[in-house]
C-alpha positions as CSV (number, residue, x, y, z in Angstrom):
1,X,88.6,122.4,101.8
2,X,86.9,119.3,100.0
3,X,87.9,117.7,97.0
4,X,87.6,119.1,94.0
5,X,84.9,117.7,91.1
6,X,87.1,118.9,88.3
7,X,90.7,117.9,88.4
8,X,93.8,116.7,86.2
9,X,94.7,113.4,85.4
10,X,97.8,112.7,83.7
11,X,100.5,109.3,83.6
12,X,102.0,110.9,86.6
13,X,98.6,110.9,88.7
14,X,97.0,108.0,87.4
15,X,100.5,106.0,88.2
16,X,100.2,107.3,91.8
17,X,96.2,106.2,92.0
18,X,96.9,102.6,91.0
19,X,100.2,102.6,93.6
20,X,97.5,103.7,96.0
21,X,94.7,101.2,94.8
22,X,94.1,98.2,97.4
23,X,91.3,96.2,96.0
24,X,90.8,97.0,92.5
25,X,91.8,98.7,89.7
26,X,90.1,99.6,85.9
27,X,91.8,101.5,83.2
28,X,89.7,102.3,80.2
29,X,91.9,104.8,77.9
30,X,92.8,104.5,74.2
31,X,96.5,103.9,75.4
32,X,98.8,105.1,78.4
33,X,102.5,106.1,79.4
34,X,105.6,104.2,81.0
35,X,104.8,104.8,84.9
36,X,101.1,103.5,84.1
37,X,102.3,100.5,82.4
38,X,104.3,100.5,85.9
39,X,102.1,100.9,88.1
40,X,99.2,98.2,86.6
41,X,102.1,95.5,86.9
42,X,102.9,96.4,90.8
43,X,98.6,96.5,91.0
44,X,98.6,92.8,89.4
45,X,101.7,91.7,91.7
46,X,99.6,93.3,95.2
47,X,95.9,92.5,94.3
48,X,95.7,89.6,91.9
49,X,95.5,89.1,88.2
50,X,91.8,88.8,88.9
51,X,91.5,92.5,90.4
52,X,93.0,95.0,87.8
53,X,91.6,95.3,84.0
54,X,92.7,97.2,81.2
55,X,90.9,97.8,78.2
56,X,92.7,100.4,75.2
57,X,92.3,101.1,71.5
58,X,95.8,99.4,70.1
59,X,95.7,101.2,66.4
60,X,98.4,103.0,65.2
61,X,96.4,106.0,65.0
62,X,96.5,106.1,69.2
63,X,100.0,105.6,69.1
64,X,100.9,108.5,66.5
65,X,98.8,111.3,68.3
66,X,100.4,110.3,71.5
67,X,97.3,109.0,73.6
68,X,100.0,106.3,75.1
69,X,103.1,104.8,74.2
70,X,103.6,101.4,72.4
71,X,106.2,100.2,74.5
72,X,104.1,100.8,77.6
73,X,101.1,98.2,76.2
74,X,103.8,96.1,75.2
75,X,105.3,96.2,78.6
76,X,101.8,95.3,80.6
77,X,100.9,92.6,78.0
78,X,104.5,90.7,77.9
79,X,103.8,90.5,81.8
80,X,100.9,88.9,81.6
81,X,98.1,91.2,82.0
82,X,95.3,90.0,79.9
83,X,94.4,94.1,77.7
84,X,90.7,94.3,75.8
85,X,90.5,95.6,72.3
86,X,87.8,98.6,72.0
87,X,88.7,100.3,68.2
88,X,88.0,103.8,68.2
89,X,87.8,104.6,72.0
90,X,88.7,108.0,72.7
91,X,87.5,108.4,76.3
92,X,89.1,107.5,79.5
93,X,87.9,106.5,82.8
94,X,89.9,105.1,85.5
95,X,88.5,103.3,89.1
96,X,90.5,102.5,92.0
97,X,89.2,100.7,94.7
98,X,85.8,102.8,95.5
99,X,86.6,106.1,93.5
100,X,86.3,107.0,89.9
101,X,87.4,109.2,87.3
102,X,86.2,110.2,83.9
103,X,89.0,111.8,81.9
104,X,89.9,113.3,78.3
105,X,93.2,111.3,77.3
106,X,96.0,114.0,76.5
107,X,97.1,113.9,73.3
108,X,100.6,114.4,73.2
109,X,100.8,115.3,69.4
110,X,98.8,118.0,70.0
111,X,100.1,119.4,73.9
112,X,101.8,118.2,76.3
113,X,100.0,116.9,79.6
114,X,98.7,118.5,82.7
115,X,100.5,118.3,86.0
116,X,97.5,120.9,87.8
117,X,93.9,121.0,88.8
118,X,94.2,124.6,87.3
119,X,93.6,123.1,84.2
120,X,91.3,120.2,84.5
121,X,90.4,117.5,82.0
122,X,88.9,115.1,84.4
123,X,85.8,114.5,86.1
124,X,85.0,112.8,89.6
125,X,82.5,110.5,89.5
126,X,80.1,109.8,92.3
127,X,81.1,107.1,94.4
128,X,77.8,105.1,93.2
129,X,78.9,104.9,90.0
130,X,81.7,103.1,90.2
131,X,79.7,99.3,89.8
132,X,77.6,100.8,87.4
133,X,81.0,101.2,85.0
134,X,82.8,98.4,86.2
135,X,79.7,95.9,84.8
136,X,80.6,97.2,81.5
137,X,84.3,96.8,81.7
138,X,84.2,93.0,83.6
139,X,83.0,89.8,82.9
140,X,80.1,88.3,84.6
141,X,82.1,85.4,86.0
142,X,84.6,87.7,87.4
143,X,81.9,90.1,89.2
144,X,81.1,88.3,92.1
145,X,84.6,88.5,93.2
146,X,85.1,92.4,92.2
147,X,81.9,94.0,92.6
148,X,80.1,95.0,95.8
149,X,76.8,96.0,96.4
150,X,75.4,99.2,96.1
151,X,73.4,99.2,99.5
152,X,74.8,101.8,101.0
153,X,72.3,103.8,103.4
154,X,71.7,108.0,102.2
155,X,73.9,109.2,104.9
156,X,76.8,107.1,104.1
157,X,76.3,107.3,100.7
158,X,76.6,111.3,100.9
159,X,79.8,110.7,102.8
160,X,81.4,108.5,100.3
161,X,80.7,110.2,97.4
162,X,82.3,113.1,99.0
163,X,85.4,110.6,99.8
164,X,85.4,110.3,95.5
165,X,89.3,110.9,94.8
166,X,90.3,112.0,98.1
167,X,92.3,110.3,101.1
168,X,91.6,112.1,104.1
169,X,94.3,114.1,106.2
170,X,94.4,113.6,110.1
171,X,96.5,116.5,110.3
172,X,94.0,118.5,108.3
173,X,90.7,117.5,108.8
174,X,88.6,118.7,106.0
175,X,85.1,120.8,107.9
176,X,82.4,119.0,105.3
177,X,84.1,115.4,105.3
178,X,83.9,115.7,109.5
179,X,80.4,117.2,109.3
180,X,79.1,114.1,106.8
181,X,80.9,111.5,108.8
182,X,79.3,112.6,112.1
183,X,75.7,112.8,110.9
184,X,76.4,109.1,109.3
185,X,77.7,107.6,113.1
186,X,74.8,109.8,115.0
187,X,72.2,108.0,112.2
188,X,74.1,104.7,113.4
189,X,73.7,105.8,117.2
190,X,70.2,106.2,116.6
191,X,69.1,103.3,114.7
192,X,71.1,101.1,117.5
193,X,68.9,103.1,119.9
194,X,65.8,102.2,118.5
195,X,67.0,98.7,117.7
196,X,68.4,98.0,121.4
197,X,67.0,100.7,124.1
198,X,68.9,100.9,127.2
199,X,72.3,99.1,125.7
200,X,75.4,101.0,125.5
201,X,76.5,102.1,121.5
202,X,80.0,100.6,120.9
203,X,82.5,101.5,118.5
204,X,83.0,98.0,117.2
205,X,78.4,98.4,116.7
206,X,78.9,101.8,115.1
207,X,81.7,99.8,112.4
208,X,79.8,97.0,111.3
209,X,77.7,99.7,109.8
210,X,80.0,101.7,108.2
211,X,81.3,98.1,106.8
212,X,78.5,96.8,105.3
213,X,78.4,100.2,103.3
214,X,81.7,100.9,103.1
215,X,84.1,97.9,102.8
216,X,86.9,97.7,105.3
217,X,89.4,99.3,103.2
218,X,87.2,102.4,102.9
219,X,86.5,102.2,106.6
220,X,90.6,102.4,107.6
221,X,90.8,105.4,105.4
222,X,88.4,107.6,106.9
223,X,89.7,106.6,110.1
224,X,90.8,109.9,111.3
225,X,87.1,111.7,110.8
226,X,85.8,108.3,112.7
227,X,87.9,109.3,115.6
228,X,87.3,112.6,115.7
229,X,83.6,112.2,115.3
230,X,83.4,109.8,118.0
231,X,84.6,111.9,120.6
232,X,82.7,114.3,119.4
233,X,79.3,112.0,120.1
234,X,80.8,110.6,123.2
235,X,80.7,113.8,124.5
236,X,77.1,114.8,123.5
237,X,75.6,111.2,124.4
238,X,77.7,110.7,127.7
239,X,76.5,107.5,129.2
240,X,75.0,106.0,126.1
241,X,78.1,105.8,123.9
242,X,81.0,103.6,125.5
243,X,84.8,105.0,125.2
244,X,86.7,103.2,122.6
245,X,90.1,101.8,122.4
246,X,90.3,102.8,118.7
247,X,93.6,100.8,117.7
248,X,92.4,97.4,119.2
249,X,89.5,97.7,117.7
250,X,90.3,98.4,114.2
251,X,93.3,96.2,114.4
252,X,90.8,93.5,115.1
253,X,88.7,94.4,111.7
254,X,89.1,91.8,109.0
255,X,88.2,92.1,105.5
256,X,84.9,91.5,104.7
257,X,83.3,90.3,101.4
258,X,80.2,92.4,100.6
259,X,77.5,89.9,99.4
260,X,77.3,90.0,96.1
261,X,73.8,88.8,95.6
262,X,72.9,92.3,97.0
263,X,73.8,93.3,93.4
264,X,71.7,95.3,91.2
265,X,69.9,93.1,88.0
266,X,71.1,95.9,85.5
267,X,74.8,95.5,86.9
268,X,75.3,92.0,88.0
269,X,73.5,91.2,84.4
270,X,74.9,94.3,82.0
271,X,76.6,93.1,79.2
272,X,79.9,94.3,78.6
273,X,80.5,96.8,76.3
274,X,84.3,98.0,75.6
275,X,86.8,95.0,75.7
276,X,85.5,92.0,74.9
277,X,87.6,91.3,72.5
278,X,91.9,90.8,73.8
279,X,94.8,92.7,72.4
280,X,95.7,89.7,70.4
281,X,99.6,89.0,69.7
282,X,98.8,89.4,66.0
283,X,97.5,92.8,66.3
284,X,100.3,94.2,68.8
285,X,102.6,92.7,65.9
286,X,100.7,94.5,63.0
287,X,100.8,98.0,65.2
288,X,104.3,97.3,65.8
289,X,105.0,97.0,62.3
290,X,103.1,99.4,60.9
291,X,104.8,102.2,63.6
292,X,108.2,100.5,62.8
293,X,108.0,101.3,59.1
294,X,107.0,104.7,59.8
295,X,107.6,105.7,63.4
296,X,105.6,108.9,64.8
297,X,107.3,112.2,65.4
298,X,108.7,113.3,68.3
299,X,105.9,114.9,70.4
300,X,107.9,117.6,71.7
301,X,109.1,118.3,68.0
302,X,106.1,118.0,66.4
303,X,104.0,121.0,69.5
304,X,106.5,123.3,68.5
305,X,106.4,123.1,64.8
306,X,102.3,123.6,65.7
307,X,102.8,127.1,67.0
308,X,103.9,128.6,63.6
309,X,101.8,126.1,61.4
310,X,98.8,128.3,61.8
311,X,100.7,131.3,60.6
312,X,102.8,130.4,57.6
313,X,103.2,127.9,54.8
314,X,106.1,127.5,52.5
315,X,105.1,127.4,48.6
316,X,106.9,126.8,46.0
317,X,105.5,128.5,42.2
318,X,106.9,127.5,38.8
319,X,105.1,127.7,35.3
320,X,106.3,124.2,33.4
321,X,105.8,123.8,29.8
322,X,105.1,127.2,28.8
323,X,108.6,128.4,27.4
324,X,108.6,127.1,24.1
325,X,110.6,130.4,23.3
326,X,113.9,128.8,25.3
327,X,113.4,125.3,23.2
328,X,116.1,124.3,20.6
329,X,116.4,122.0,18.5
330,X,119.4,119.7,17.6
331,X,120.4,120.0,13.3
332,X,121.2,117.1,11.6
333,X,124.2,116.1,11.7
334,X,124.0,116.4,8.0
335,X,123.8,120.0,7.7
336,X,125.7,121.0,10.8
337,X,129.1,122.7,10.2
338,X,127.7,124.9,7.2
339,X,128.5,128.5,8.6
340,X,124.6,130.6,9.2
341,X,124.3,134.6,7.9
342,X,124.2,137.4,10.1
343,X,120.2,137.5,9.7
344,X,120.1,133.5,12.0
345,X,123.5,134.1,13.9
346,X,121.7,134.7,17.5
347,X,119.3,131.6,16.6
348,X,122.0,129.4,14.9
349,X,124.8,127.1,16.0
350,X,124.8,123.2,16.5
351,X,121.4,123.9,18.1
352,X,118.5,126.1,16.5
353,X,116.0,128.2,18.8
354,X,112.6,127.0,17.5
355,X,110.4,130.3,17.9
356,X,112.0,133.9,18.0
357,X,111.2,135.6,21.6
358,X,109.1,138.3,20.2
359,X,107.2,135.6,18.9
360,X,103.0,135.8,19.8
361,X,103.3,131.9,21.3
362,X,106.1,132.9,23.9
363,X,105.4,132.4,28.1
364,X,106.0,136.1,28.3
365,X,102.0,136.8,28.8
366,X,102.0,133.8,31.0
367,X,105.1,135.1,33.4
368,X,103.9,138.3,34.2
369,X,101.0,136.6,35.6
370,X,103.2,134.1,37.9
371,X,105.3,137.3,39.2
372,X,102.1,138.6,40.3
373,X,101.0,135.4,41.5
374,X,104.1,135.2,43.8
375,X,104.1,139.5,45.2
376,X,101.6,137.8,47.6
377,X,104.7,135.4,48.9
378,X,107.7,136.4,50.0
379,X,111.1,134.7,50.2
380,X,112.9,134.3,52.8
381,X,116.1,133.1,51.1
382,X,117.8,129.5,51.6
383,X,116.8,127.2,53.7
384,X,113.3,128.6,54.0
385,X,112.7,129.2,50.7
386,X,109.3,131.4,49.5
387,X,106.7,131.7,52.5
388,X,103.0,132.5,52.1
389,X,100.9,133.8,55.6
390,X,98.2,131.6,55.7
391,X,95.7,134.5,56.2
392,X,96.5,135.6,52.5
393,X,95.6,131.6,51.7
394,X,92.0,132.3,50.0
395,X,93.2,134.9,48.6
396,X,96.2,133.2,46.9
397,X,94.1,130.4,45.8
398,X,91.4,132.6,43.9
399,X,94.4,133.9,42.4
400,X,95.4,130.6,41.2
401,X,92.6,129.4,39.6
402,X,92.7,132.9,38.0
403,X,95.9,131.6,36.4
404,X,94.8,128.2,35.4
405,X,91.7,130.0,33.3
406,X,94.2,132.0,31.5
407,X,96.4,128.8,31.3
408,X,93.8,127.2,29.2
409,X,93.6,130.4,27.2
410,X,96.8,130.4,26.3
411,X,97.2,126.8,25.3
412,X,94.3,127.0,22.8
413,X,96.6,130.5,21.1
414,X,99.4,128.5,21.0
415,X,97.5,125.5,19.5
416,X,96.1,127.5,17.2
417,X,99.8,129.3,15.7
418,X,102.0,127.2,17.1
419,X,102.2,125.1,13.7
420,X,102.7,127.8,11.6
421,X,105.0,129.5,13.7
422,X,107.2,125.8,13.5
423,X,106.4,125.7,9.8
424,X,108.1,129.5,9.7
425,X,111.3,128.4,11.8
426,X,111.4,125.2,9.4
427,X,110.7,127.3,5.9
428,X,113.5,129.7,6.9
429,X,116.3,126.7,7.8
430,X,115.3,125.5,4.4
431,X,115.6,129.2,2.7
432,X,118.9,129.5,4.2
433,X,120.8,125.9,3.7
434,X,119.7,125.5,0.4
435,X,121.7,128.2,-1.4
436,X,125.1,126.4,0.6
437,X,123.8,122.9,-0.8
438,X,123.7,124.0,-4.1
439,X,126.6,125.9,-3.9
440,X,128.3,122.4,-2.6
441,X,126.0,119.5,-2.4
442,X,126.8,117.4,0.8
443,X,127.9,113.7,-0.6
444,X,124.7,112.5,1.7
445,X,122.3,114.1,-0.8
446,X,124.6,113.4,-4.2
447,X,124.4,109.4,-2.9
448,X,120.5,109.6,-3.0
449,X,119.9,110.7,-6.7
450,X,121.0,109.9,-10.1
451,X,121.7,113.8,-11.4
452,X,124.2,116.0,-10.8
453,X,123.9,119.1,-9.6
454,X,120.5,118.3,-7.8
455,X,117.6,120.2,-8.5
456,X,116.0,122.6,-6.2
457,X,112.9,120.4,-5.5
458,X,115.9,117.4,-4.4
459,X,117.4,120.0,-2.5
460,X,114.4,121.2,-0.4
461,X,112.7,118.1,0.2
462,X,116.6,116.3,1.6
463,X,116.5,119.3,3.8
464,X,113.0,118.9,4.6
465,X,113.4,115.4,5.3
466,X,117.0,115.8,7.2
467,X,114.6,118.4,9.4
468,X,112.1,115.7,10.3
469,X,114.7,114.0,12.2
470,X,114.7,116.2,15.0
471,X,111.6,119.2,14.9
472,X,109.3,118.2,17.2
473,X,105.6,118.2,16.2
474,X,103.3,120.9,17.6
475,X,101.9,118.4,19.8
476,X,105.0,117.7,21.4
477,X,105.5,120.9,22.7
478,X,101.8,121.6,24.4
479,X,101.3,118.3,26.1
480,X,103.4,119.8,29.6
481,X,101.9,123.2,30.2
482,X,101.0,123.6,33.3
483,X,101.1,125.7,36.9
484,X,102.7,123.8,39.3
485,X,102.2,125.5,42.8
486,X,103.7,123.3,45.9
487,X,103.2,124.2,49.7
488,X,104.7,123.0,52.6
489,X,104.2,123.0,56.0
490,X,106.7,124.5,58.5
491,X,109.4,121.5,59.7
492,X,111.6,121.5,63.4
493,X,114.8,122.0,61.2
494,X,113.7,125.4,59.5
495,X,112.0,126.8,62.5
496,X,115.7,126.5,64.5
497,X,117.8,127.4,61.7
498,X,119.8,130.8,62.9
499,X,117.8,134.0,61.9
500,X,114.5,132.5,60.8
501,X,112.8,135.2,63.0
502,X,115.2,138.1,61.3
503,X,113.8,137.1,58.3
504,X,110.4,136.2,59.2
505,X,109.4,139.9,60.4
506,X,111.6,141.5,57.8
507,X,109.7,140.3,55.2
508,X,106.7,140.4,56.9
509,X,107.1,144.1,58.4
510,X,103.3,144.7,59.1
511,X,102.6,141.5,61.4
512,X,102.6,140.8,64.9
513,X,104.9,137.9,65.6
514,X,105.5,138.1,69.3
515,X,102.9,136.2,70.1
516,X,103.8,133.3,67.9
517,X,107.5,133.4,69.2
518,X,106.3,133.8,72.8
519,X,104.9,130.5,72.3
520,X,107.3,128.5,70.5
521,X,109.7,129.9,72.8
522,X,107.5,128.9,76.2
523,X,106.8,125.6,74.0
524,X,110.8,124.5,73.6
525,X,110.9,125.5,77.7
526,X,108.3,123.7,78.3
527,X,110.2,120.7,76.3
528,X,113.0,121.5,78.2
529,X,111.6,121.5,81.7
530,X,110.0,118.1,81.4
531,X,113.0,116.8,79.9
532,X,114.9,117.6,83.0
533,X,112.2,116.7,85.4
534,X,112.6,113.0,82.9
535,X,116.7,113.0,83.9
536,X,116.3,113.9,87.9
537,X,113.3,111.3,88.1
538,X,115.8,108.5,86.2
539,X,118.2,109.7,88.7
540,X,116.4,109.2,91.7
C-alpha cells in the first residue's frame, strides 16, 4: 500500500523525522515541543550547524495557545542553533533530507495533538518541491552547500515523489513503489542501449543514474526495490544486463555533491521570505518575561473547561443604588437621646429611615423586574453560584437592556419626588422634636441666643440646621443607580467540585447533558492517558 498524501504530524513524528534525517533538515512552525527541540540538537550534532534551520514566531501569543513550548526554543537556542523570527506565522512545514511536509501546527489550548493518520492535519509535498521551499527558508550563501538540483529525469521524478515521507520496507515491498522503480532502471537500460550498443548494462551504470537524480542517500534507501527490480530485468534482458554483486557495489558508493549550478534562477536567486530576521536574546527575554508575569494555563486544564464553555456561563445580577427605602440617616448628636412617639417608633432610634417603604421612590418597581430578570438563570448553590445556558444568552441580554430603559425611567421619578419626599422625612423630624425642645431646650440651642425660652422660629431653624449635618442631598442618593450584571466563564475548580453534574441537570431538567459529560469525561481520560504515556516514556 503506498504512502499516504494526507497524514498526522505531531512533536512525536516530527522528532522521529529529524532522528531519521541524514542531510538536511528545515523546520518552519510558529513554535515546537521538548522531543523536537531534541531532536534539532542531535540533527545539528550529526549533519552540521550548516544543515538544519529553524525559523518560528517567538510571541507570547504562540506560547499561550500552545503552538510549542518556551523552554523547548530556549533549549535549541542556548545550544547554539541560530532560530529566524517570522511574527505572525501560523503555518508549518517541515523537510528532511528529500521529503516534505506541509502541516497545521496543533494548538494545544484548543486540543490536544494527533498521534494517527485517521485524523490528518498534514500534507505531503511532492518530492520537487522541496528546493522550491527551502530557497525561501536559506540564505543564498548557504545554498550551494544545501540545495541540489532539480534535474531529475520524468521517470525518476515519478518514483521519488512517490518516496515523499516514506522509507521503504524490504520485508514488504510496496506493488506501486516496485512498479515505478522498474520502469525508471528499464528507461536507464534503454538509454545505455542506445548510448553503447552491444556493451553489457552494469549495476554500478544503472546507479550513476539514479545518483545524479537522486543523491546517494536517497539511492541506499530505496535499495530493496533496486534489488528486487534488477533481478527482475536481469531475467527479462538475459545476456544484456550483467549479475550484480549488490553489497560491493553499493558499499563502494560515495557521496556525491549534486552540482549546484544545475540550479533553477528562481531558486538559487529567490529571496528569502520567513526568517530573516534571528530570535534575538532581547526578545526571548521579553517573551520570557512577559509569560513569567502571567504564565499560560495548563493545556490539559484549560480543553476541559472548553467542553462546558459553550453550554453555560455563570452570572451574577444585583440592582445597586436603587434602595433608597433601606437608607438611614445618622441624628445629631444633639437631638439624639430625646425619646420618638408611637407614630416614628419603627423609623426612629439613633438612626432615622429617610423614606417610608410604601413610599412612590422605593426599588420595589425596580426588583420585581430583576427577579424576572434572574427566572431565566438558575442557581446552583455555593460554589457555583447562579448559571445562565448560553442558548438563553440573546434572550437574556434583550431582557437587560429592557431593564436599563426602565432604569432610566425610574431615576428621572425619583429625581423628580425625591426632594420632596426628603423635605417630608425632614418637616416631620422637625414637627416632632420641636415640641421636646420647647418643653426642655437642649443647653446647645440656649448657648446660641440671647432669650429665654427660644421662640419657635429659633427652635425650627437649630433643628433645621442640626439636620443639615447629616441628610444627604437628593443628589447624593441618585448618583449610584445602576444594574450591575457580571458573567463568568466556567473554571477547572467548579467543573470538579463533587455534584456539579447533580446540580447541573437538576436545575436544568429539560437539557441534554450527556453529550457534554461524555466529553469532559473522554477529555480528563484523554489527559490522563497521555500523562501516563509522559511517566513510562521518562521511564524508559
Amino acid at each position: 500500500m503506498t504512502q499516504s498524501l494526507f497524514v498526522c504530524i505531531s512533536d512525536i513524528k516530527i522528532s522521529r523525522l529529524i532522528n531519521n534525517s541524514t542531510e538536511r533538515v528545515a523546520l518552519v512552525a510558529p513554535g515546537f515541543g521538548i522531543q523536537t527541540a531534541e531532536a534539532l540538537i542531535a540533527a545539528r550534532k550529526r549533519l552540521g550547524e550548516q544543515c538544519v534551520f529553524v525559523v518560528v514566531d517567538c510571541d507570547e501569543e504562540v506560547f499561550r495557545l500552545g503552538y510549542g513550548s518556551f523552554e523547548a526554543l530556549q533549549k535549541v537556542t542556548d545550544s547554539g542553533q541560530q532560530v529566524g523570527q517570522s511574527s505572525g506565522l501560523r503555518i508549518g512545514v517541515l523537510v528532511c533530507d528529500q521529503v516534505a511536509w506541509s502541516f497545521a501546527p496543533t494548538a494545544l489550548y484548543v486540543e490536544s495533538e494527533v498521534h494517527s493518520n485517521e485524523t490528518p492535519n498534514a500534507l505531503v509535498l511532492r518530492a520537487d518541491d522541496v528546493e522550491r521551499i527551502l530557497a525561501r527558508v536559506i540564505p543564498k550563501e548557504l545554498r550551494d552547500a544545501v540545495l541540489k538540483p532539480d534535474n531529475v529525469p520524468p521517470v525518476l521524478r515519478a518514483l521519488k515523489d512517490s518516496l515523499s515521507g516514506m522509507l521503504p520496507n524490504a520485508e514488504a515491498l510496496d506493488r506501486e513503489l516496485s512498479t515505478l522503480c522498474y520502469r525508471a532502471i528499464k528507461a536507464s537500460f534503454e538509454a545505455h542501449q542506445q548510448d553503447s550498443p552491444g556493451v553489457p548494462f552494469t549495476l554500478q551504470k544503472m546507479l550513476d543514474y539514479f545518483v545524479e537524480g537522486f543523491g546517494t542517500q536517497m539511492l541506499m534507501q530505496v535499495r530493496p526495490y533496486i534489488e528486487h527490480s534488477w533481478e527482475r530485468l536481469s531475467h527479462r534482458e538475459e545476456g544484456d544486463v550483467e549479475k550484480a554483486d549488490f553489497d560491493s557495489v553499493f558499499e563502494a558508493l560515495k557521496p556525491r555533491k549534486l552540482d549546484s549550478s544545475l540550479l533553477p534562477p528562481e531558486i538559487a536567486t529567490a529571496e528569502v521570505e520567513v526568517g530573516t530576521a534571528p530570535v534575538s536574546a532581547e526578545l526571548l527575554s521579553k517573551t520570557k518575561q512577559g509569560l513569567d508575569l502571567a504564565p499560560p494555563i495548563p493545556f490539559d486544564v484549560a480543553r476541559q473547561v472548553r467542553v462546558f464553555e459553550p453550554y453555560i456561563q455563570y452570572v451574577e445580577i444585583s440592582l445597586k443604588g436603587c434602595h433608597i427605602e433601606r437608607r438611614t440617616v445618622e441624628l445629631p448628636m444633639s437631638i439624639q437621646g430625646l425619646d420618638p412617639d408611637a407614630d416614628l417608633s419603627s423609623r426612629l432610634h439613633t438612626k432615622f429611615d429617610l423614606i417610608e417603604k410604601s413610599s412612590n421612590v422605593s426599588s420595589k418597581q425596580m426588583d420585581s423586574q430583576i427577579n424576572q430578570l434572574r427566572d431565566l438563570t438558575k442557581s446552583l448553590g455555593k460554589p457555583w453560584g447562579r448559571v445562565l445556558l448560553r442558548s438563553t444568552r440573546n434572550r437574556f441580554d434583550k431582557r437587560v437592556l429592557e431593564i436599563l430603559a426602565k432604569l432610566e425611567e425610574h431615576k428621572k421619578t425619583v429625581e423628580a419626588k425625591l426632594a420632596d419626599v426628603l423635605a417630608d422625612s425632614r418637616k416631620r423630624l422637625i414637627e416632632h422634636f420641636s415640641g421636646l425642645v420647647k418643653a426642655k431646650p437642649p443647653d446647645e440651642l440656649l448657648s446660641q441666643i440671647t432669650n429665654d425660652p427660644p421662640t419657635d422660629d429659633q427652635i425650627n431653624a437649630w433643628l433645621d440646621r442640626e439636620l443639615d449635618k447629616t441628610f444627604p442631598q437628593p443628589s447624593d442618593l441618585m448618583s449610584d443607580m445602576s444594574l450591575d450584571v457580571q458573567f463568568r466563564d466556567v473554571t477547572y475548580e467548579t467543573l470538579h467540585q463533587p455534584g456539579f453534574g447533580e446540580k447541573l441537570r437538576e436545575s436544568f431538567p429539560l437539557v441534554d447533558w450527556d453529550k457534554p459529560f461524555e466529553e469532559f469525561d473522554a477529555a480528563r481520560e484523554r489527559e490522563s492517558t497521555e500523562s501516563n504515556r509522559t511517566l513510562e516514556k521518562e521511564k524508559l
